[in-house]
C-alpha positions in Angstrom: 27.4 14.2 -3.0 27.8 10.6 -1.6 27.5 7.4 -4.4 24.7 5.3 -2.6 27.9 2.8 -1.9 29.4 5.8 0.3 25.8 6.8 1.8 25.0 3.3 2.7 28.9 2.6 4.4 27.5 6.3 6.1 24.1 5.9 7.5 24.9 1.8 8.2 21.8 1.4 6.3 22.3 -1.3 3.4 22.2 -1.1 -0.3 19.2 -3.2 -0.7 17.2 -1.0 1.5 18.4 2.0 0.0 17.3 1.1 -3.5 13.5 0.0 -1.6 13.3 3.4 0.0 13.7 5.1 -3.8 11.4 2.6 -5.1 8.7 3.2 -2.9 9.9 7.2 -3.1 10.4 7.8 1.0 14.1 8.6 -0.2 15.0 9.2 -3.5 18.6 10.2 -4.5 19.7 14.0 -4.8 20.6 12.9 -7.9 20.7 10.1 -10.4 24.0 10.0 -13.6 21.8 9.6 -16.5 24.7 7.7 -18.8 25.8 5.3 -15.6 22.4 5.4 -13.3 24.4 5.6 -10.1 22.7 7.2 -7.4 24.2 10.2 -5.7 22.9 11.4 -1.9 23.3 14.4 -0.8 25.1 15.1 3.0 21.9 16.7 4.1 20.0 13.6 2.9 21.5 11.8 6.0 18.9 13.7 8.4 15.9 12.2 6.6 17.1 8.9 6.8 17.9 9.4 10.4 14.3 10.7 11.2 12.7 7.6 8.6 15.0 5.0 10.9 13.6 7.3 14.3 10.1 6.4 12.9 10.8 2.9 12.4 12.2 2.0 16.0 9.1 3.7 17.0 6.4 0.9 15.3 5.0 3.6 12.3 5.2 1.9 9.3 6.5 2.8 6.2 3.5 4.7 4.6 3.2 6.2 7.6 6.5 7.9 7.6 6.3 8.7 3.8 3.0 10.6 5.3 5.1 12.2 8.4 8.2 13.2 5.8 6.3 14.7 2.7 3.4 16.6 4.5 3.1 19.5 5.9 1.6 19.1 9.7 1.1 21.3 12.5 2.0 20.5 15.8 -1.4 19.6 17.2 -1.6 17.2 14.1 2.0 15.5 15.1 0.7 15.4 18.8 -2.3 13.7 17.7 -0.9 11.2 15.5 1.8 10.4 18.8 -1.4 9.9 20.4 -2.9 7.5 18.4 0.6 5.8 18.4 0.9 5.5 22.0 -2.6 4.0 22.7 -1.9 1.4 19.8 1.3 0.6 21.7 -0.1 0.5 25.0 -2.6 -1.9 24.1 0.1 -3.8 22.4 1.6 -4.1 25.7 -1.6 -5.3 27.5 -2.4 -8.3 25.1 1.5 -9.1 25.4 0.9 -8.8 29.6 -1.9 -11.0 29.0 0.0 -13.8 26.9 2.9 -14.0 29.2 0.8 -14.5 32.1 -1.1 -17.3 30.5 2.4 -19.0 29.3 3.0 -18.6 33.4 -0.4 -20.4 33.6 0.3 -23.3 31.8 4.3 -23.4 33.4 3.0 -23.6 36.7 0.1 -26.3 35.3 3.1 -28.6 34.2 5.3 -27.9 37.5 2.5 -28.3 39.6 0.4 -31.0 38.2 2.5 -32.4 35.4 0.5 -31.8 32.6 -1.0 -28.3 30.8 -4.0 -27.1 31.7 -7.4 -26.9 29.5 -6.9 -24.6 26.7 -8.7 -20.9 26.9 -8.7 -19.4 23.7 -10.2 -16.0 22.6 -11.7 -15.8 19.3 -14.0 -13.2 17.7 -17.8 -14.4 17.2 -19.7 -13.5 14.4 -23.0 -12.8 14.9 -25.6 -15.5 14.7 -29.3 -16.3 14.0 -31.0 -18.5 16.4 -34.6 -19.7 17.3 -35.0 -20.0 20.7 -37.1 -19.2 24.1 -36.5 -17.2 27.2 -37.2 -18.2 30.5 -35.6 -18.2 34.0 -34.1 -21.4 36.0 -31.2 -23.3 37.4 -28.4 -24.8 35.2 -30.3 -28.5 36.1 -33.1 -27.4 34.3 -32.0 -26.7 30.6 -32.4 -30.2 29.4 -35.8 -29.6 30.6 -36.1 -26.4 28.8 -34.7 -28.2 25.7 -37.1 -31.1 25.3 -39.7 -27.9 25.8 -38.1 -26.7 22.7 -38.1 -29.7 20.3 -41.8 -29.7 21.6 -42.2 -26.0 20.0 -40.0 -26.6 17.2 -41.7 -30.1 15.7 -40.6 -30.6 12.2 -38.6 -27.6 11.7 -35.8 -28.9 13.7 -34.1 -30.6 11.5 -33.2 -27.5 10.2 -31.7 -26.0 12.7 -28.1 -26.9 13.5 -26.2 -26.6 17.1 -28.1 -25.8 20.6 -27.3 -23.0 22.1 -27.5 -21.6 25.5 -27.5 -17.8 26.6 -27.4 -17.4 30.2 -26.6 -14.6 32.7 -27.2 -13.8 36.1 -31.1 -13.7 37.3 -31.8 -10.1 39.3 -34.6 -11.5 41.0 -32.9 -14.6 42.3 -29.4 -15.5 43.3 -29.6 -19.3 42.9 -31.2 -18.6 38.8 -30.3 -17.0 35.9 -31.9 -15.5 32.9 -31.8 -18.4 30.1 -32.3 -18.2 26.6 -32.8 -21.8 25.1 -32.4 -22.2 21.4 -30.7 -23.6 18.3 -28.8 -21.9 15.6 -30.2 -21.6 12.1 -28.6 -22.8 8.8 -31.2 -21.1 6.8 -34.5 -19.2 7.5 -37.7 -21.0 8.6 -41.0 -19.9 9.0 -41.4 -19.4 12.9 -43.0 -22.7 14.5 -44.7 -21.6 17.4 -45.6 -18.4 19.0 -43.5 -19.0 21.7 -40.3 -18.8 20.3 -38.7 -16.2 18.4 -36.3 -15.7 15.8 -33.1 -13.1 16.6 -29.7 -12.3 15.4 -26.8 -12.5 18.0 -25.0 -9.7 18.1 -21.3 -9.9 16.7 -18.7 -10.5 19.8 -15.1 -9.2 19.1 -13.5 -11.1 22.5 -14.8 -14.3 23.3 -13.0 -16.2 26.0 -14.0 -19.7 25.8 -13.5 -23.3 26.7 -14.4 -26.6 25.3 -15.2 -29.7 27.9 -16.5 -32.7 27.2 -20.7 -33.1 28.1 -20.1 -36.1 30.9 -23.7 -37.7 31.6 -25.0 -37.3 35.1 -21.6 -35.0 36.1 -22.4 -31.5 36.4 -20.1 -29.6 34.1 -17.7 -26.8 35.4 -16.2 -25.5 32.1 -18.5 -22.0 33.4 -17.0 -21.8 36.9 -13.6 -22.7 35.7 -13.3 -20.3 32.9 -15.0 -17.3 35.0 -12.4 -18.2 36.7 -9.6 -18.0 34.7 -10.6 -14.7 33.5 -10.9 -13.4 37.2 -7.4 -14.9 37.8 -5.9 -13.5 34.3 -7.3 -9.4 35.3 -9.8 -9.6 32.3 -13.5 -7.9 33.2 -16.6 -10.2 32.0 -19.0 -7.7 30.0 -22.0 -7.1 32.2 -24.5 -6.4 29.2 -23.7 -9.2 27.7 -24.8 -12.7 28.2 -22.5 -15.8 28.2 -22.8 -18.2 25.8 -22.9 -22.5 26.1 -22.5 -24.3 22.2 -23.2 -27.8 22.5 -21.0 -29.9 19.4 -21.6 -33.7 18.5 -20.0 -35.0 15.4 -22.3 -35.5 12.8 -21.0 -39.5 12.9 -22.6 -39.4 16.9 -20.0 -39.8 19.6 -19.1 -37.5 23.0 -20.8 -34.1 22.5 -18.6 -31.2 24.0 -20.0 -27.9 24.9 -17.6 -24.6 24.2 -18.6 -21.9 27.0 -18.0 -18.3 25.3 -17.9 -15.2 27.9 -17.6 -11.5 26.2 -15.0 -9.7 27.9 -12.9 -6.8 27.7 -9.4 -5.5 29.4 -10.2 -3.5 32.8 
């Protein structure tokens, strides 16, 4: 039998984390002097910690290696808790991939042009309730398709808050795309016009997206330049999923910016 001052000078493992590990009961002491309350280890108590410190350099956590310790498990239930392991480290190891290349991004941005280039961000998008209109046409056409809107919506659109845009490829025709025009909802409405309808957005759990500035009479490129970033990054853009344009102005008026949100996923 070992004090825990002798077990701790042992295993290398400090006092501190010693006392923890009896708190939370992963490893309690073989014994415990009920007139002093000195812990005693036993030699064979050494193992355990070695397998708890085993866990630990591999990622479980510590209620995981309480479970691992004090159940009984098969090997096909070890194997399959390794398995769930090693996919939760290998995608670990693809969102890291995927942040150092986009710190090589922005190093090569400063080297090469002397500043940092715009900021993609992923973000998870919760799902939304719009009011809006599908129809098919060129990106030139949605302020078009807008003022067709406001036409729909009369009074009740001053109760909607930010336009949005839902766009995606057109099957039919390689200059179009499929275009839902519309306006997120603050609260329900009764529906304006038959020609609009009134749909939740489905939850999105990766969103890369970019915010650029709305510059009158200049074509925006914040679609063509984050499409591109993803192709250049290895992500894949869903294909059932549309892509998504949110137009911001500050309440006070000023520049409106529009954030372009693609779903994707890693390949």
């Amino acid at each position: 039998m070992f004090k825990i001052s002798e077990f701790s000078r042992l295993s290398r493992v400090s006092l501190k984390t010693l006392r923890f590990y009896d708190q939370i009961g992963i490893l309690k002491p073989a014994d415990i002097d009920k007139e002093t309350g000195y812990r005693f280890y036993a030699a064979e108590q050494l193992v355990t910690l070695n397998r708890i410190l085993m866990y630990k350099d591999l990622g479980f956590t510590l209620q995981q290696i309480q479970q691992l310790l004090h159940e009984e498990m098969s090997p096909e239930q070890l194997q399959g808790i390794f398995r769930q392991k090693e996919r939760a480290m290998e995608q670990l190891l693809e969102e890291e991939q995927a942040r150092l290349n986009r710190i090589k991004e922005r190093l090569l941005s400063i080297e090469q042009k002397g500043y940092v280039a715009q900021e993609v961000v992923f973000k998870r998008v919760e799902a939304q309730k719009v009011v809006s209109f599908r129809s098919e046409g060129k990106v030139e056409e949605i302020p078009m398709l807008f003022e067709r809107l406001s036409q729909h919506a009369g009074k009740q659109q001053r109760r909607m808050l930010s336009p949005i845009v839902l766009w995606k490829e057109s099957e039919r025709d390689e200059t179009a795309f499929e275009l839902e025009i519309g306006y997120v909802l603050k609260q329900d409405i009764p529906l304006p016009s038959d020609m609009l309808e009134i749909r939740m957005l489905p939850e999105e759990p990766m969103m890369a997206t970019l915010v650029q500035r709305v510059e009158p009479f200049v074509p925006s490129t914040a679609c063509i330049d984050l499409a591109k970033w993803i192709e250049r990054n290895q992500y894949r853009i869903k294909k059932d999923q549309p892509g998504r344009e949110n137009y911001l102005q500050s309440p006070l008026g000023g520049d409106t910016y529009v954030e372009v949100q693609i779903p994707i996923e890693f390949p």
